[in-house]
Legacy VTK file of the C-alpha trace (Angstrom):
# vtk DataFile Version 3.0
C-alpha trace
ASCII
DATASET POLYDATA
POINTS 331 float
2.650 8.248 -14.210
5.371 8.660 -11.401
5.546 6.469 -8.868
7.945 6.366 -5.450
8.280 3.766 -3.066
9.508 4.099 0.638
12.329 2.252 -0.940
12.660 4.918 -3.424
12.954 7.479 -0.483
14.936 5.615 1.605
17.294 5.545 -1.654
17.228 9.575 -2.443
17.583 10.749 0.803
21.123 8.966 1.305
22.317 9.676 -2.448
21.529 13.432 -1.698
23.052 13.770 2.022
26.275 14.971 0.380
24.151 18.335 -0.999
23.126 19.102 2.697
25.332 21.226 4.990
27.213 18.555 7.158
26.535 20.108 10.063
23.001 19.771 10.776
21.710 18.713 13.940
18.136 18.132 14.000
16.104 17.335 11.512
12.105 18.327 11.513
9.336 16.385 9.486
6.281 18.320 8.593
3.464 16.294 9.711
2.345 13.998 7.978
4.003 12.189 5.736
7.229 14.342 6.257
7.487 12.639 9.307
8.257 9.256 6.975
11.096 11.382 5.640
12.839 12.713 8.583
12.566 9.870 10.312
14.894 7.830 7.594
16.842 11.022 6.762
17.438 10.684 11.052
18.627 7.511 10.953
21.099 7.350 8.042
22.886 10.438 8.879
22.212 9.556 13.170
20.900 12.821 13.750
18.311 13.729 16.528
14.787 14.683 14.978
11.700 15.775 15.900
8.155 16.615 14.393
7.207 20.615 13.480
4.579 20.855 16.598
7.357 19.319 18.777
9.862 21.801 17.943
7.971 24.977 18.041
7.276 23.849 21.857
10.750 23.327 22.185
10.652 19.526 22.060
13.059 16.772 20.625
12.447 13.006 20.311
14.676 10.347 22.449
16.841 8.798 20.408
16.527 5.435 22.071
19.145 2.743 23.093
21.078 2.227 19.706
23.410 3.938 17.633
24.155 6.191 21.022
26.387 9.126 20.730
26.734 12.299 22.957
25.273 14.357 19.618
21.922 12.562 20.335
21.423 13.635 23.639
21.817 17.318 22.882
18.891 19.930 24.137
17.069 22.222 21.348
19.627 25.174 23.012
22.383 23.451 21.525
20.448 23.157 18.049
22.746 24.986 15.616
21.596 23.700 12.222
17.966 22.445 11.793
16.403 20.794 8.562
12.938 21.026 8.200
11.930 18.319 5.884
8.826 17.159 4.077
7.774 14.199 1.401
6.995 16.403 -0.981
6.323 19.590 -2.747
3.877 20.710 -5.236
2.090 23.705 -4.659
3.871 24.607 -1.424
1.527 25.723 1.012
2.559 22.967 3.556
6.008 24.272 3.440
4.822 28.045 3.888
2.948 27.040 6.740
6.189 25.534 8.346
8.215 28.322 7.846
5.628 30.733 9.584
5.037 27.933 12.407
9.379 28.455 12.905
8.685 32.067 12.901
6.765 32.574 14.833
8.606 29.936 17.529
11.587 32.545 17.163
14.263 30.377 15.365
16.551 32.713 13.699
16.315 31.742 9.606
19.953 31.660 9.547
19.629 28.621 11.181
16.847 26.342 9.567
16.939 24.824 5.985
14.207 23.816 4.485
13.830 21.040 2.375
11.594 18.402 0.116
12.547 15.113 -1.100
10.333 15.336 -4.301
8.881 18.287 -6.107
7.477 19.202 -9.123
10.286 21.350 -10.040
13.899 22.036 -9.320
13.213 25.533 -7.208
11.105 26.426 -5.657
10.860 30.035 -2.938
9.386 27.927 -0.202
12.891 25.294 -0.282
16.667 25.555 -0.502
16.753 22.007 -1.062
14.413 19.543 -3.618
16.317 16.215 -3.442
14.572 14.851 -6.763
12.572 16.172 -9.170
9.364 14.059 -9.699
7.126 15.464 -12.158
2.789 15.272 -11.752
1.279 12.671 -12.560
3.045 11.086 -9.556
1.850 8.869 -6.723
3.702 7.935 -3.933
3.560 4.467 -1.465
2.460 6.306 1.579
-0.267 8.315 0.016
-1.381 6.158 -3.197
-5.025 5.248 -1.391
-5.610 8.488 -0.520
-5.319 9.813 -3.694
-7.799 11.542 -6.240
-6.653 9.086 -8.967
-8.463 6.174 -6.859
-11.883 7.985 -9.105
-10.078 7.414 -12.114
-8.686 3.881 -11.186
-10.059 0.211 -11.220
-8.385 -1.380 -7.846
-8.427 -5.358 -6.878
-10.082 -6.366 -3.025
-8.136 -9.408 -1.879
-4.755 -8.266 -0.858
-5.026 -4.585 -1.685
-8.264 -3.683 0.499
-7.896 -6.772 2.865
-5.534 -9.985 3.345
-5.697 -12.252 0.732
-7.848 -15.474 1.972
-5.480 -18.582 3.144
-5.984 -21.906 1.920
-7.568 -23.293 4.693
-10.183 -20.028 3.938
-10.474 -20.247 0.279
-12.312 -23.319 0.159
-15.394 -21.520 -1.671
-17.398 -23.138 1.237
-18.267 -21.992 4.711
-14.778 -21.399 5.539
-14.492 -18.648 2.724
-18.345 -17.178 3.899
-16.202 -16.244 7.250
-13.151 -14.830 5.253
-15.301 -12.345 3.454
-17.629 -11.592 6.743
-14.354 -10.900 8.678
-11.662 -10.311 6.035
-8.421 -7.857 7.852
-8.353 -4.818 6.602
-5.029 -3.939 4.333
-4.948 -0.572 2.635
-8.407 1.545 3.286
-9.009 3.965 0.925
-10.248 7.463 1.888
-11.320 8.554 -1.543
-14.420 7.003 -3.827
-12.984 4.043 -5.968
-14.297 4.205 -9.665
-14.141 0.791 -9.864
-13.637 -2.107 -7.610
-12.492 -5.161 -9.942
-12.434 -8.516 -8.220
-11.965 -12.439 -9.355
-14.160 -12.939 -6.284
-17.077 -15.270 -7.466
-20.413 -13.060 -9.000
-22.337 -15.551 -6.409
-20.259 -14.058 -3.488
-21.431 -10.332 -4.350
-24.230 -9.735 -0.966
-21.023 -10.799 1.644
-18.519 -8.413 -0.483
-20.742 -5.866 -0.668
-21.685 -5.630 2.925
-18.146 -5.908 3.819
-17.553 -2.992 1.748
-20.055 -1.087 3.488
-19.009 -1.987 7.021
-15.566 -0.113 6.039
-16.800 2.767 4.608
-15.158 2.226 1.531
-16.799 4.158 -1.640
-16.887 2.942 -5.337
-18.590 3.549 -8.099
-19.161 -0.019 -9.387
-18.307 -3.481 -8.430
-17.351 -5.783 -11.338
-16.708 -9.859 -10.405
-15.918 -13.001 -12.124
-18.888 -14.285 -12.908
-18.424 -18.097 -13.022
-19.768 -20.357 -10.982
-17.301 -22.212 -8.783
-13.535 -21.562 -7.837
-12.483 -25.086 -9.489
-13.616 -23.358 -12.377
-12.485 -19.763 -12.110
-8.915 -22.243 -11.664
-9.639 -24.016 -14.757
-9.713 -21.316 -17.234
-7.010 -19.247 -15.395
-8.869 -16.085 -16.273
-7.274 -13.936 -13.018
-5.423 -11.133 -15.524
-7.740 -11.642 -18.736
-10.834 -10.879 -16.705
-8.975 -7.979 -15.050
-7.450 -6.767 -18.203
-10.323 -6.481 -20.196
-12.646 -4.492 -18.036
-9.805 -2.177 -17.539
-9.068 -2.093 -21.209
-13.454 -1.047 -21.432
-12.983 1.722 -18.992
-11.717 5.306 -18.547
-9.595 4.346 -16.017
-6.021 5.494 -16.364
-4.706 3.134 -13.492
-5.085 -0.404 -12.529
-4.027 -1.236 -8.761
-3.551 -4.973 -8.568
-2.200 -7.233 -5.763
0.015 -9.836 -7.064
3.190 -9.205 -9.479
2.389 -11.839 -12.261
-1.158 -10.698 -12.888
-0.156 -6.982 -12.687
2.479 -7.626 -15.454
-0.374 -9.723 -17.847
-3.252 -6.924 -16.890
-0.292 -4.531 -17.954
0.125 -6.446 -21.576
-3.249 -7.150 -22.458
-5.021 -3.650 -21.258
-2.105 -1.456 -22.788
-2.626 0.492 -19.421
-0.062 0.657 -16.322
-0.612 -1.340 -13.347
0.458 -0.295 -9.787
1.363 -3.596 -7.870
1.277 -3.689 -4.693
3.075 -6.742 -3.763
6.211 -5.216 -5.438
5.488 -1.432 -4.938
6.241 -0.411 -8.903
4.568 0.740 -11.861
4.498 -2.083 -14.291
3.852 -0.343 -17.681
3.082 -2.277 -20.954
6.662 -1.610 -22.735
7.827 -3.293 -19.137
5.296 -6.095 -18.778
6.638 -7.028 -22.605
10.270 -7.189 -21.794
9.591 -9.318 -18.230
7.388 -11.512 -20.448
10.597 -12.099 -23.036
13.221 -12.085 -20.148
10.962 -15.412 -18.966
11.120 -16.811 -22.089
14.644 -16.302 -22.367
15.109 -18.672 -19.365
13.740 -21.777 -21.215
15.582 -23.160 -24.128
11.703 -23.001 -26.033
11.713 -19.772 -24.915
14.898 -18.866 -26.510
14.330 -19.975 -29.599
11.083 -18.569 -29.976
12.757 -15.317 -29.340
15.838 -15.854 -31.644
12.818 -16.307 -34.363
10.817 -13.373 -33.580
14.397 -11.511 -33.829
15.410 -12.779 -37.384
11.664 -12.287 -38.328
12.154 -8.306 -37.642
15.411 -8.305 -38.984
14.795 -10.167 -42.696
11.412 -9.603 -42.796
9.255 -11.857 -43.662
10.197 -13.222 -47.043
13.441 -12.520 -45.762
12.831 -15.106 -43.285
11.400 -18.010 -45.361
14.260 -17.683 -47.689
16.724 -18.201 -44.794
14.901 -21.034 -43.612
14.841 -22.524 -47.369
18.362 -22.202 -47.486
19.077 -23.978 -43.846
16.871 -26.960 -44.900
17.947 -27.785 -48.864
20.173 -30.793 -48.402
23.944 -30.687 -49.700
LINES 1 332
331 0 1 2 3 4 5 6 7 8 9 10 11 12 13 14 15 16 17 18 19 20 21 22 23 24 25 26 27 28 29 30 31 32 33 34 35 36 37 38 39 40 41 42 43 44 45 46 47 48 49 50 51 52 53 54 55 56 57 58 59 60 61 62 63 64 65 66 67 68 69 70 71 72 73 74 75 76 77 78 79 80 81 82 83 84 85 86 87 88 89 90 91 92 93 94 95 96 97 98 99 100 101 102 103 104 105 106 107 108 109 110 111 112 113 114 115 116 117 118 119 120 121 122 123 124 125 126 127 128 129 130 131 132 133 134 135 136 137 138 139 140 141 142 143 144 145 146 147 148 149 150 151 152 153 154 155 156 157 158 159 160 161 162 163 164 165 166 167 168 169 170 171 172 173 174 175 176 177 178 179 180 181 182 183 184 185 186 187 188 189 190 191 192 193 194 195 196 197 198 199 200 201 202 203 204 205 206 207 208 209 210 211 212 213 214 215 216 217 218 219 220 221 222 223 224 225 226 227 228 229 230 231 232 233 234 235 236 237 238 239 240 241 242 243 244 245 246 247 248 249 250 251 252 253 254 255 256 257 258 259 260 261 262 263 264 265 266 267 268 269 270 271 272 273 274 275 276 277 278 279 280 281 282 283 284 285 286 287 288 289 290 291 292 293 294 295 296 297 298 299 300 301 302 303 304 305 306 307 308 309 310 311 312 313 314 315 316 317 318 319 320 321 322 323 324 325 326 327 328 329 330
């Protein structure tokens, strides 16, 4: 599976500015997640940009009080190059839509060019430009809880749905009964989970579910850590294991997990990818293996263990023994 950041974007749109006419004035997102794009293609290049609504009616954006130049206070009359820009294109309907919406404002073709910053392909009819090709199955930042994989996914609640607890909260006492009455929102989803997967006690289940409900948020089932205290869910460390192994079970073909060192062990021990959200990447098992050996190779322990597992692949077992025969026999 594909996956962009903003970062990502942010990255593509300036390594591609040199394939765009230089002389482009305005730039156009289609609503909404073009918008995202325009708005940091605007600001690298410090060109004046407005939405596709906006500029059918004739209508640019102030630029506001930095990077001020007499090119940003320009009227759409003086508008000789315009980029209309979205996120993305698959299908391209969104992009046919914005071509007949400039149509139909009366904008000569000559002067737009339309663009994507991902698609599915190279060409496309709808687009002169595709900054990057980013083949399906993809998922970007902006759009990944929104998303019909969310029914084929098992997603974490504490610090992807809402804020993680704080200390002070996580006391497994009344303190933490408030936290999960009145937990802040973080990412809502507007699609039906398949499964939420939580290290949030089994005992806890009445205040999570209600919570769940208060949001609107969907799912198919709810799976917690069924132990029966935090000091002991802390004892046995069994964040990523528990996590790993119901997602190992499952059909799920994604796991969407909060924090970076439990996405990289769910990664290892499911054989599955992991989206992390604290990092914004895909951590897949071939990657959660090499982070895991690039810790290792920190330690001295960890060096050696590695330098082993290295001359074990190379001689082979016997191989191996042999070598180790040979090292040890006194002269």
């Amino acid at each position: 599976m594909q996956y962009r950041s903003i970062a990502d974007m942010n990255a593509t749109i300036a390594r591609n500015l040199h394939r765009l006419p230089g002389d482009i004035d305005l730039v156009v997102g289609i609503p909404r997640s073009g918008m995202l794009a325009a708005n940091l293609l605007s600001l690298t290049a410090n060109i004046q940009m407005t939405d596709l609504d906006s500029f059918v009616a004739g209508k640019i954006f102030s630029s506001g009080i930095t990077k001020r130049s007499a090119a940003l206070g320009r009227s759409m009359a003086e508008m000789r190059r315009i980029l209309i820009l979205d996120d993305s294109i698959n299908g391209g309907s969104a992009m046919r839509e914005a071509r007949v919406k400039a149509a139909a404002a009366g904008i000569p073709r000559d002067r737009l060019i339309f663009a994507a910053v991902y698609g599915s392909y190279e060409r496309y009819e709808e687009t002169d430009f595709v900054l990057e090709v980013v083949q399906q199955p993809r998922l970007f930042q902006w759009n990944f809880m929104h998303h019909k994989f969310l029914g084929q996914s098992c997603v974490d609640i504490d610090g992807v749905l809402c804020l993680d607890p704080t200390n002070d909260e996580n006391d497994d006492g009344p303190a933490y009964l408030r936290f999960l009455a009145e937990a802040h929102p973080l990412y809502v989803p507007t699609r039906k989970i398949a499964s939420l997967v939580t290290s949030r006690l089994e005992k806890y289940r009445s205040e999570t579910e209600d919570w769940l409900a208060g949001r609107g948020i969907e799912y198919d089932e709810l799976v917690m850590l069924d132990l029966p205290s935090k000091e002991e869910r802390q004892r046995l460390a069994a964040h990523g294991r528990f996590k790993a192994e119901v997602y190992r079970r499952s059909n799920a073909v994604l796991f969407i997990e909060s924090e970076h060192g439990q996405a990289v062990n769910i990664a290892k021990l499911s054989g599955k990818p992991v989206l992390c959200v604290e990092t914004h990447e895909i951590i897949t098992p071939a990657s959660a293996l090499v982070r895991e050996r690039l810790n290792l190779a920190k330690t001295a322990e960890g060096r050696h263990a590695l330098l082993k597992a290295a001359a074990r692949a190379m001689l082979g077992e016997r191989g191996y023994e042999a070598l180790k025969s040979k090292v040890r026999k006194p002269a």
